[in-house]
C-alpha positions in Angstrom: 0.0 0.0 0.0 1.2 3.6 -0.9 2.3 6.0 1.9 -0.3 8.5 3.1 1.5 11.2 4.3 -0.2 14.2 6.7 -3.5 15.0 6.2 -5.0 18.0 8.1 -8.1 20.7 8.0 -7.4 24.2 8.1 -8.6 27.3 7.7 -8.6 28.9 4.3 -7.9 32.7 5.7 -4.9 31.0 7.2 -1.6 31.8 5.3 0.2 28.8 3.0 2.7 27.9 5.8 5.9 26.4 4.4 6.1 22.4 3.8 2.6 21.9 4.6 1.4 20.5 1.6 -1.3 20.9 -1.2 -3.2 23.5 0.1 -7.4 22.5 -1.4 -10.4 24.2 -0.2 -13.4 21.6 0.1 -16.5 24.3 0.5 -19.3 24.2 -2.1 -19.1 28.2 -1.3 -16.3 30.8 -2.1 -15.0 32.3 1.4 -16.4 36.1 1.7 -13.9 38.6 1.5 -11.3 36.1 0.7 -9.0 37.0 -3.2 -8.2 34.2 -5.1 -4.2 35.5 -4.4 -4.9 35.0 -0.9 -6.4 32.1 -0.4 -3.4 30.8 -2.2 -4.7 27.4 -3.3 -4.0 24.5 -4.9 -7.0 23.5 -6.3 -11.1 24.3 -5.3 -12.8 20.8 -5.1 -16.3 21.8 -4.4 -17.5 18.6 -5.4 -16.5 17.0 -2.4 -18.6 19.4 -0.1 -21.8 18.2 1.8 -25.1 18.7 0.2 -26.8 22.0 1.0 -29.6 19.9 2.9 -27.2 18.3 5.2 -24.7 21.5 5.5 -28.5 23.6 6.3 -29.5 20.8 9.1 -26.2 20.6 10.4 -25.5 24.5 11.1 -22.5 23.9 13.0 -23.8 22.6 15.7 -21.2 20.7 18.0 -24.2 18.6 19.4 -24.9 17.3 15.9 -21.6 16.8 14.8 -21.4 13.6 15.2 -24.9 12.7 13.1 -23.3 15.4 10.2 -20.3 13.1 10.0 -22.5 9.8 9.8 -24.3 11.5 6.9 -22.1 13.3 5.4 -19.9 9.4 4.4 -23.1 8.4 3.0 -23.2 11.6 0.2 -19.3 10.7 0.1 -20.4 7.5 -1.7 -22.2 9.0 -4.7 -20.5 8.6 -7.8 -19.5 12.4 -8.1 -18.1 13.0 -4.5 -16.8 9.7 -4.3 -14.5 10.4 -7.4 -13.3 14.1 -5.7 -12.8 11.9 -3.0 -10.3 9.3 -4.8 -8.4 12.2 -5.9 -7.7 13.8 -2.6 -6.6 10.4 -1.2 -4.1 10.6 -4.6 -2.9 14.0 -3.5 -2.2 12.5 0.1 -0.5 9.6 -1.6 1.9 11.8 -3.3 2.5 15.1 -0.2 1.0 16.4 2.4 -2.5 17.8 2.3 -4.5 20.8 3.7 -8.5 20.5 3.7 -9.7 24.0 4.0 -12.8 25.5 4.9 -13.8 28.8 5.8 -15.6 28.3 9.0 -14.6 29.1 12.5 -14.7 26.2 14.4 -12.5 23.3 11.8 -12.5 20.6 14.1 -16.2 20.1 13.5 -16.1 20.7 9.7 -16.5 18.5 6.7 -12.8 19.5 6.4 -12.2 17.4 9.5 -14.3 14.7 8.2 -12.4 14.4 5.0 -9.0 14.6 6.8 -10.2 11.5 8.8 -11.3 9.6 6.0 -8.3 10.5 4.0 -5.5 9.9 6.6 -7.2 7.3 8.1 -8.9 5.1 5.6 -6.5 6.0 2.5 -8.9 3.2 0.2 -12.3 3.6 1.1 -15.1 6.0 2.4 
């Protein structure tokens, strides 16, 4: 099996900080107020990003977090996100990775559950 190497979520107001990796933003949305020369990304993968029915329900609430992430690995299984998916597990194959979002709270983001996925199950959702 190939090497996974780090995997983290960040945030995407954050500033590229040297040797971390690819630096992809996972939100369906662009971050407001953010230029594309700041942000200084690697790639957009929007595709990847819950569904606007399960981001709405979920509203960042830490008590629901755990439901969000249940729900949010069953979208990861349809054919399109699944796909975006693949390719961020290549990218972690190959460097490290940054999985950026523009909320607040990143520990309790779909960045966080695609860093777990990715890092931690490298070959399947």
């Amino acid at each position: 099996m190939a090497d996974v190497h780090k995997v983290k979520a960040g945030r995407v107001y954050e500033a590229r900080v040297y040797g971390e990796g690819s630096r992809v933003l996972v939100d369906r949305i662009w971050p407001r107020g953010l230029s594309k020369e700041k942000a200084d990304l690697d790639e957009w993968c929007k595709t990847v990003s819950p569904s606007t029915q399960l981001r709405k329900w979920y509203d960042h609430d830490p008590e629901r977090f755990e439901e969000f992430g249940r729900r949010y690995r069953t979208e990861l299984e349809e054919p399109e996100r699944a796909g975006t998916l693949e390719h961020l597990r290549a990218l972690a194959r190959h460097g490290n990775l940054v999985l950026l979002t523009a909320t607040r709270q990143v520990d309790i983001s779909e960045a966080a559950v695609l860093a777990d996925l990715v890092q931690n199950n490298p070959t399947s959702p």
